[in-house]
MARZAKE-80465 format. One record per residue (C-alpha): x, y, z. Coordinates in nm, 2 decimals. Layout:
<atoms>
{{X Y Z}},
...
</atoms>
This chain:
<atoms>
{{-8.47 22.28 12.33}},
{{-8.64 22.59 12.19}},
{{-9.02 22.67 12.16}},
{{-9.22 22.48 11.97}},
{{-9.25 22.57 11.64}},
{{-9.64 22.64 11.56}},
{{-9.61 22.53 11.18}},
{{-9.95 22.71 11.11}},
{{-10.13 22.44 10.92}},
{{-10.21 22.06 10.91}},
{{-10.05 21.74 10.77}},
{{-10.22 21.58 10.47}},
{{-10.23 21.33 10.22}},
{{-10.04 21.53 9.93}},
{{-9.86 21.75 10.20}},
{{-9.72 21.52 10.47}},
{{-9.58 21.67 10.79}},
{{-9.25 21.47 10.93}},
{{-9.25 21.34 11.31}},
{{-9.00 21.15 11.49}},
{{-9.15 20.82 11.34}},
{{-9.13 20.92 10.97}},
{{-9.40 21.12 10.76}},
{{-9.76 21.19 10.94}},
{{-9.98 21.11 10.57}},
{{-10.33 21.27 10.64}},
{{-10.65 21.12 10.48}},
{{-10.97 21.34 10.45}},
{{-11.28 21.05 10.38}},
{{-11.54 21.24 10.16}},
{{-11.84 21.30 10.39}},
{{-11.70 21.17 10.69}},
{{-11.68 20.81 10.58}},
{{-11.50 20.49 10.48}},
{{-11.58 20.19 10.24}},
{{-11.53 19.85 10.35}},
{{-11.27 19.84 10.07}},
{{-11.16 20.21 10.16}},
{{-11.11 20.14 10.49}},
{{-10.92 19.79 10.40}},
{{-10.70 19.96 10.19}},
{{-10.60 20.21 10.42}},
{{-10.43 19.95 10.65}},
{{-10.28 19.74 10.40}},
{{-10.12 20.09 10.28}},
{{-10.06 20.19 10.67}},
{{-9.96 19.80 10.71}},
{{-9.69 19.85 10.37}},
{{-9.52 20.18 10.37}},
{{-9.61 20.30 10.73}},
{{-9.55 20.17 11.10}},
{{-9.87 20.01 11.09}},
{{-9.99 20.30 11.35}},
{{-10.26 20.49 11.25}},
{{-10.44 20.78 11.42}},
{{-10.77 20.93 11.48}},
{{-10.79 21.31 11.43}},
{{-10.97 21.58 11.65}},
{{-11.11 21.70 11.28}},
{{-11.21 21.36 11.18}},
{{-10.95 21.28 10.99}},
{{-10.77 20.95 10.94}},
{{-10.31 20.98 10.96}},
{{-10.10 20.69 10.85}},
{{-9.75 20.74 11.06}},
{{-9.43 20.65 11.03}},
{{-9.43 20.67 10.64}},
{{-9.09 20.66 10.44}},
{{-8.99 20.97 10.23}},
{{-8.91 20.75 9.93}},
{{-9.24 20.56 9.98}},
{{-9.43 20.87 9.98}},
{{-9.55 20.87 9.65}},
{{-9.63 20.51 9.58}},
{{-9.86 20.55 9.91}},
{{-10.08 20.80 9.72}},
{{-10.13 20.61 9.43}},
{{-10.25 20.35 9.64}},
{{-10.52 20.63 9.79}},
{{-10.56 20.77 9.49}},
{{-10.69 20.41 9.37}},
{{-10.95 20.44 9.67}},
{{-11.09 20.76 9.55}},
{{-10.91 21.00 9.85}},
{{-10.66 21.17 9.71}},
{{-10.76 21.55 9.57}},
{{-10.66 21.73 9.30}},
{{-10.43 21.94 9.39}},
{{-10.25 21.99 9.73}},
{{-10.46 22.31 9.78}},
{{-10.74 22.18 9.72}},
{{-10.71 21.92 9.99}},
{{-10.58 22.18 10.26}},
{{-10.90 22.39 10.20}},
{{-11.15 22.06 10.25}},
{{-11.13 22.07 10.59}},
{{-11.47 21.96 10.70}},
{{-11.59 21.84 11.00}},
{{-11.95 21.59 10.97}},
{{-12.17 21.47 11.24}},
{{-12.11 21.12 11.23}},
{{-12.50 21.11 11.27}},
{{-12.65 21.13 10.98}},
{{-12.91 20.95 10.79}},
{{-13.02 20.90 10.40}},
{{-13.22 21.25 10.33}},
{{-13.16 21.45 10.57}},
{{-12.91 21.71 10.40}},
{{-12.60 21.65 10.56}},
{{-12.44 21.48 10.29}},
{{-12.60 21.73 10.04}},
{{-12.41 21.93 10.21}},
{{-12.08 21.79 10.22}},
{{-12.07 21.73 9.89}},
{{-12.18 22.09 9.78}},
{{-11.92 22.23 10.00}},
{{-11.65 21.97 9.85}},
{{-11.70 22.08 9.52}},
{{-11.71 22.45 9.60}},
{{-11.35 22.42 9.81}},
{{-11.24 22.22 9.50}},
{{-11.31 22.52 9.23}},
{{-11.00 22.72 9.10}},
{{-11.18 23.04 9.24}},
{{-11.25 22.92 9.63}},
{{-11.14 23.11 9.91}},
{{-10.73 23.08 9.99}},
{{-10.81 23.06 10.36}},
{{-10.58 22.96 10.62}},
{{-10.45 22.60 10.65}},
{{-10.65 22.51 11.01}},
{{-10.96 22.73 10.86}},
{{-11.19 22.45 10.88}},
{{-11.62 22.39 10.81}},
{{-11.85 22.22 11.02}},
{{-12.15 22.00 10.88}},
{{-12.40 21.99 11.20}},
{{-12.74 21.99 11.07}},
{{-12.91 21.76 11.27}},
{{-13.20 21.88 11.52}},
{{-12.98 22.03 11.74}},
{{-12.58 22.13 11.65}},
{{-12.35 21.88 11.84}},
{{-12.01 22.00 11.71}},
{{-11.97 22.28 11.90}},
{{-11.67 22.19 12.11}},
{{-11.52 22.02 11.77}},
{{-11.26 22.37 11.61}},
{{-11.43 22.51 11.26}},
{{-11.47 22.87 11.17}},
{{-11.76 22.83 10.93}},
{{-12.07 22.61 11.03}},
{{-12.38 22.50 10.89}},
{{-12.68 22.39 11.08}},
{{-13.03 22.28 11.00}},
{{-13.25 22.54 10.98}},
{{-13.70 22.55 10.91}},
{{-13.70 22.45 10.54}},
{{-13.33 22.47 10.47}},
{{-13.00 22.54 10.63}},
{{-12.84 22.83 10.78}},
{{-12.43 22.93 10.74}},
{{-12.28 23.11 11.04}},
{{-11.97 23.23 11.18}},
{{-11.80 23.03 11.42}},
{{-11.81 23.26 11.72}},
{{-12.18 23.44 11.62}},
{{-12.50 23.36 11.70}},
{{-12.66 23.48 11.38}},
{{-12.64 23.32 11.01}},
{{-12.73 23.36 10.68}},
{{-13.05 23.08 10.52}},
{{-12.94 22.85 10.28}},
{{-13.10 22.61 10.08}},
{{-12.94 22.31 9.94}},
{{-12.88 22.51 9.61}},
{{-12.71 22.82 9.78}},
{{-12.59 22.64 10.11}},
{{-12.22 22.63 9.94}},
{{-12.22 22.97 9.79}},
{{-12.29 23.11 10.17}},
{{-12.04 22.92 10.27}},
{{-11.80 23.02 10.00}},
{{-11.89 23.39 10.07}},
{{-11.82 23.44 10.41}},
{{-11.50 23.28 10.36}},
{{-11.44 23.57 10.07}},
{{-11.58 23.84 10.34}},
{{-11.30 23.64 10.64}},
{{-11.02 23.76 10.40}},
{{-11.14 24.05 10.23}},
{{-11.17 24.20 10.62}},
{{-10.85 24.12 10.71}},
{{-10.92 23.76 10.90}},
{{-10.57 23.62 10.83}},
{{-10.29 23.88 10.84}},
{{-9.98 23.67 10.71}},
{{-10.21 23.39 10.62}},
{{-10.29 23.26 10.94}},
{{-10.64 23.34 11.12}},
{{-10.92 23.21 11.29}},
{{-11.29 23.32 11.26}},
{{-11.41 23.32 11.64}},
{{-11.02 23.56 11.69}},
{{-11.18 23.80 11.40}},
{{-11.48 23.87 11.55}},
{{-11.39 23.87 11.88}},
{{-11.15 24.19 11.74}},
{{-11.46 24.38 11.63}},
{{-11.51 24.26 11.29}},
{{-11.90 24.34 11.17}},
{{-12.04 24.02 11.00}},
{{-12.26 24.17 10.68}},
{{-12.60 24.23 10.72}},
{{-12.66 23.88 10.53}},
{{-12.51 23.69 10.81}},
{{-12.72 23.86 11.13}},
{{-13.05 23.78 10.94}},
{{-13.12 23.46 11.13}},
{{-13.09 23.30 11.50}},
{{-12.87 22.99 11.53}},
{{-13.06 22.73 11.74}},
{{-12.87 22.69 12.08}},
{{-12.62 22.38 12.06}},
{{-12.62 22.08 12.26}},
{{-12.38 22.06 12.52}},
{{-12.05 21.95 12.40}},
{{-12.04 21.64 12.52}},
{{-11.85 21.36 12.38}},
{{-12.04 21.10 12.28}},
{{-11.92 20.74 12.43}},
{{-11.88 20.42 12.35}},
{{-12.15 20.18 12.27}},
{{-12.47 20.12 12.03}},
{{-12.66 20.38 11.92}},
{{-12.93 20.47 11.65}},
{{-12.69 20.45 11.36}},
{{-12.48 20.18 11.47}},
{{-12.21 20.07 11.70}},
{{-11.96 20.36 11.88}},
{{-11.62 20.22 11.92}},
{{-11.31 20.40 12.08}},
{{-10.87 20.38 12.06}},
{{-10.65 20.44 12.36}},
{{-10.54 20.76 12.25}},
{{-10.74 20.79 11.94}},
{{-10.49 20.55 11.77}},
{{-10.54 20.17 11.65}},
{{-10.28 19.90 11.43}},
{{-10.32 19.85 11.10}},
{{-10.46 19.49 11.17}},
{{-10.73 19.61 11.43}},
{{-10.86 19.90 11.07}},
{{-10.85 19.56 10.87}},
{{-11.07 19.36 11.09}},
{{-11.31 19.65 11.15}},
{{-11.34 19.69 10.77}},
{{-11.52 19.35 10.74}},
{{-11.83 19.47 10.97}},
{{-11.92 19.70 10.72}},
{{-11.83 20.11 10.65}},
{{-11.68 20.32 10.89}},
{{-11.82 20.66 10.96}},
{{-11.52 20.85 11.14}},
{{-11.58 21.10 11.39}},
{{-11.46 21.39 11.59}},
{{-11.40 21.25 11.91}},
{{-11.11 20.98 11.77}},
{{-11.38 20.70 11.76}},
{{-11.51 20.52 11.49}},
{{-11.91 20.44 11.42}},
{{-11.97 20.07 11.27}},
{{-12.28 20.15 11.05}},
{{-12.58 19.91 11.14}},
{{-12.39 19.72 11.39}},
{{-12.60 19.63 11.66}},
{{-12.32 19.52 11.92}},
{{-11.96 19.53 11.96}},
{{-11.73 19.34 11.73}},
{{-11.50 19.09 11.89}},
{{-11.16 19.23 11.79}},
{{-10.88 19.32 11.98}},
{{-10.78 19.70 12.03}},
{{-11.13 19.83 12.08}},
{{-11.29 20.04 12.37}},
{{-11.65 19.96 12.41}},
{{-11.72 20.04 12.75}},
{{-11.81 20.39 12.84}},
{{-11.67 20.36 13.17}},
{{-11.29 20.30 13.03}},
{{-11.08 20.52 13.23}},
{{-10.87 20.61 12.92}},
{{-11.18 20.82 12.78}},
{{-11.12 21.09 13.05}},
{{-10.74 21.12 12.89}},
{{-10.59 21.29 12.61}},
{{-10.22 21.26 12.52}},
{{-10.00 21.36 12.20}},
{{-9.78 21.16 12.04}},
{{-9.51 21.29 12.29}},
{{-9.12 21.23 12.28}},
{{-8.95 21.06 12.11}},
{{-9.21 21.01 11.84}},
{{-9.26 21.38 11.79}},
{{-8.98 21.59 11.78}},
{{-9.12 21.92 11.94}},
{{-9.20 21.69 12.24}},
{{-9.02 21.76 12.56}},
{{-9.16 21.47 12.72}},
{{-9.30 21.10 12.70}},
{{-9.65 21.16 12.73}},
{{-9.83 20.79 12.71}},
{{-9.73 20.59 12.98}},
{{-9.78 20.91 13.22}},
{{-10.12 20.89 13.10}},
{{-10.18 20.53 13.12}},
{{-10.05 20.56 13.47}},
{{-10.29 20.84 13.60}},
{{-10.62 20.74 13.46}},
{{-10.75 20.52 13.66}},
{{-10.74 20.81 13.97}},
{{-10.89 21.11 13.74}},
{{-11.30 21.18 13.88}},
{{-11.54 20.93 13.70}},
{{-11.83 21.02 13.47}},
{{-11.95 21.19 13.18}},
{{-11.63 21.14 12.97}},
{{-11.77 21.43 12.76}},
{{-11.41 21.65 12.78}},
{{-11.11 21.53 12.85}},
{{-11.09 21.54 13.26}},
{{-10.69 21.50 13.17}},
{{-10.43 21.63 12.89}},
{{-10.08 21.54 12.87}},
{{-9.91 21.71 12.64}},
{{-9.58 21.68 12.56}},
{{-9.50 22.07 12.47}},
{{-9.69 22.38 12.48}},
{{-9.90 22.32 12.18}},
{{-10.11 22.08 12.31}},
{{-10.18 21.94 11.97}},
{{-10.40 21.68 12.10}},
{{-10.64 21.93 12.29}},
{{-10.58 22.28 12.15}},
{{-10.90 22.40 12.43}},
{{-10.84 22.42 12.78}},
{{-10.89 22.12 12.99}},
{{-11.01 22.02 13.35}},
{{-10.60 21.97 13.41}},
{{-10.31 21.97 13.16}},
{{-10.01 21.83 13.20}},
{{-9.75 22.05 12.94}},
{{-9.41 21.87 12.89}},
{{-9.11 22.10 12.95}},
{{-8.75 22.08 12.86}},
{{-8.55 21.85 13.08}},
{{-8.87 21.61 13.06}},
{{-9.04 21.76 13.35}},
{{-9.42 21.88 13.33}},
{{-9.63 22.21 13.45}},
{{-9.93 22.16 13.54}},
{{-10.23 22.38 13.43}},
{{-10.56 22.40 13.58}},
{{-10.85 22.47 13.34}},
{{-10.61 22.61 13.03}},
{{-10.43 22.52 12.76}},
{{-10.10 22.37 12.72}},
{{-9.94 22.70 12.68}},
{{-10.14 22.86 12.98}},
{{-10.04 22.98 13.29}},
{{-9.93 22.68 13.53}},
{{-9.99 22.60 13.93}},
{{-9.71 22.43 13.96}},
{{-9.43 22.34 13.79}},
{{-9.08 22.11 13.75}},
{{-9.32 21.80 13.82}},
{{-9.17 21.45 13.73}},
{{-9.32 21.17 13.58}},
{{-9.21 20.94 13.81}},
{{-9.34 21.19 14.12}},
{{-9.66 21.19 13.92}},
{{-9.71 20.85 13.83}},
{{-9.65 20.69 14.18}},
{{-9.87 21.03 14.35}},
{{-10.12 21.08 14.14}},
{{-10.33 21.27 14.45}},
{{-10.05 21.55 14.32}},
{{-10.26 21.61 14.06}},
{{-10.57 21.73 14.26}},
{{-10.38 21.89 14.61}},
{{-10.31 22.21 14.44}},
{{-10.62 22.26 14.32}},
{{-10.78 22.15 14.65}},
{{-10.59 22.43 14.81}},
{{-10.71 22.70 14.54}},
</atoms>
């Protein structure tokens, strides 16, 4: 099998990306969030024209999998119906915004995502590339740093301020201009050459030497919080709940609709708003100390078809033995090729599928990065998991 193919941009509602299960149908909820009735729809629709599996995204996003080409369009209508569908197909690609999942009533954050919404939505918005994405972190400290955006917007003393992912400076906003900032650095990515052949990352640009105008090095960006993964369990605006692998049934959406709306987040968990303890239904992780929270894994083979490799069971197999605590980054990735779709950053150890089915092993990288070892079985791995840790014991 070849390379993988790097397709340059993400799956969505209106443009669906074929897997090895059928069509991967993306849903982008407005401000981060779900209706009861949203939310039920979405898995009768996952539960009708899909396989009933239905993912979590590292963007926030919702995907309905294993969707039939000929059922493609009778699926939107049903999301069109819940109000998630866009306008046009490039007008969904370019609403590719990231929201704290904590936010409350008044305190800008949804200001925000709707001004930014409607600005991606005009005929005149910025062509940017399709993983050019926008975080919405404007509580008292950022927390999305570790979550991939090239354009983010933090709180700021009496307003908000717009900076480039990658600088430590922004431009103020107020509610009023907060989307206009946000609309004109975008205009200043291309105009400067930030996606040669349509494809471009913020952080990349600046890290070549591009000079951010003088608008945009006017203000300090309050120091993030460390990018920790928040876990399971209750917390201020509700009830934390996690998926093995970021992925739940149809059923297990359906029942979780009925404990009220659904606030989706970036770490491929879901926050019950108001509920003050864990639901009793089936699928759910609610302990923090799960060890399938320090794994991440792709879809792998056969349901993908760039995949090299079965990814899930290996994973499954090799949690329990992975270093307990903080499950703030994935202490594990298995990755079924180089992309590492399911954790483009580096990780603690990767696991990157190769052709024949066998994997290399990397050691604080990426999936493409440079391995300690290599032609490593599942089997071997699964029934020594030690394996994982002697190389790096003898580094």
């Amino acid at each position: 099998m070849s390379a993988p193919i790097i397709q340059g941009w993400c799956p969505g509602a209106l443009r669906p990306m074929m897997s090895g299960d059928g069509l991967v149908v993306r849903v982008r909820p407005r401000g981060g969030r779900l209706t009861s009735e949203q939310a039920a729809g979405i898995a009768a629709l996952s539960a009708r024209f899909g396989n009933g599996l239905i993912d979590l995204s590292a963007r926030a996003n919702v995907q309905l999998r294993g969707v039939g080409e000929a059922d493609h369009g009778t699926l939107i209508g049903g999301l069109d119906a819940l109000g998630l569908i866009d306008a046009s197909t490039e007008a969904e690609a370019r609403r590719n915004i990231a929201i704290t999942p904590f936010w409350q009533d008044g305190d800008g954050v949804q200001v925000v995502a709707r001004a930014l919404t409607d600005a991606l939505a005009a005929p005149d918005a910025p062509q940017t590339p399709g993983k050019f994405g926008y975080a919405v972190d404007c509580g008292v400290r950022p927390i999305l740093s570790g979550v991939s955006a090239d354009i983010r917007i933090e709180a700021a003393t009496g307003g908000f301020l717009v900076r480039a992912d990658g600088a430590d400076t922004g431009a103020f906003a107020t509610a009023d201009t907060v989307a206009i900032r946000a609309m004109d650095l975008a205009d200043w990515f291309l105009a400067t050459g930030g996606a040669p052949e349509g494809r471009g990352r913020m952080a990349a640009h600046l890290a070549r030497g591009a000079v951010l105008p003088e608008r945009f090095r006017e203000a300090s960006a309050t120091p993030p919080a460390a990018a920790v993964r928040p876990a399971p369990g209750h917390c201020a605006h509700g009830f934390l709940v996690g998926f093995e692998f970021g992925q739940m049934r149809s059923d297990t959406l359906a029942a979780l609709s009925d404990c009220g709306a659904l606030r989706v987040t970036p770490w491929r968990m879901l926050l019950i708003e108001g509920a003050q303890a864990a639901p009793g239904i089936a699928g759910l992780i609610t302990d923090a100390d799960n060890p399938l929270l320090r794994v991440t894994a792709c879809t792998g083979a056969p349901g993908c078809p760039q995949a090299h490799a079965a990814t899930r069971d290996l994973a499954r197999a090799l949690a329990p033995f992975l270093p307990t605590g903080q499950p703030a980054e994935a202490q594990l990735h298995v990755s079924g090729c180089a992309k590492g779709c399911a954790h483009p950053g580096p990780a603690p150890r990767t696991l990157a599928g190769q052709p024949g089915g066998t994997f290399n092993l990397i050691l604080g990288g990426t999936a493409a990065g440079t391995p300690v070892a290599s032609g490593l079985s599942p089997e071997t791995l699964a029934a020594n998991p030690a394996s994982l840790f002697e190389t790096e014991n003898a580094t």
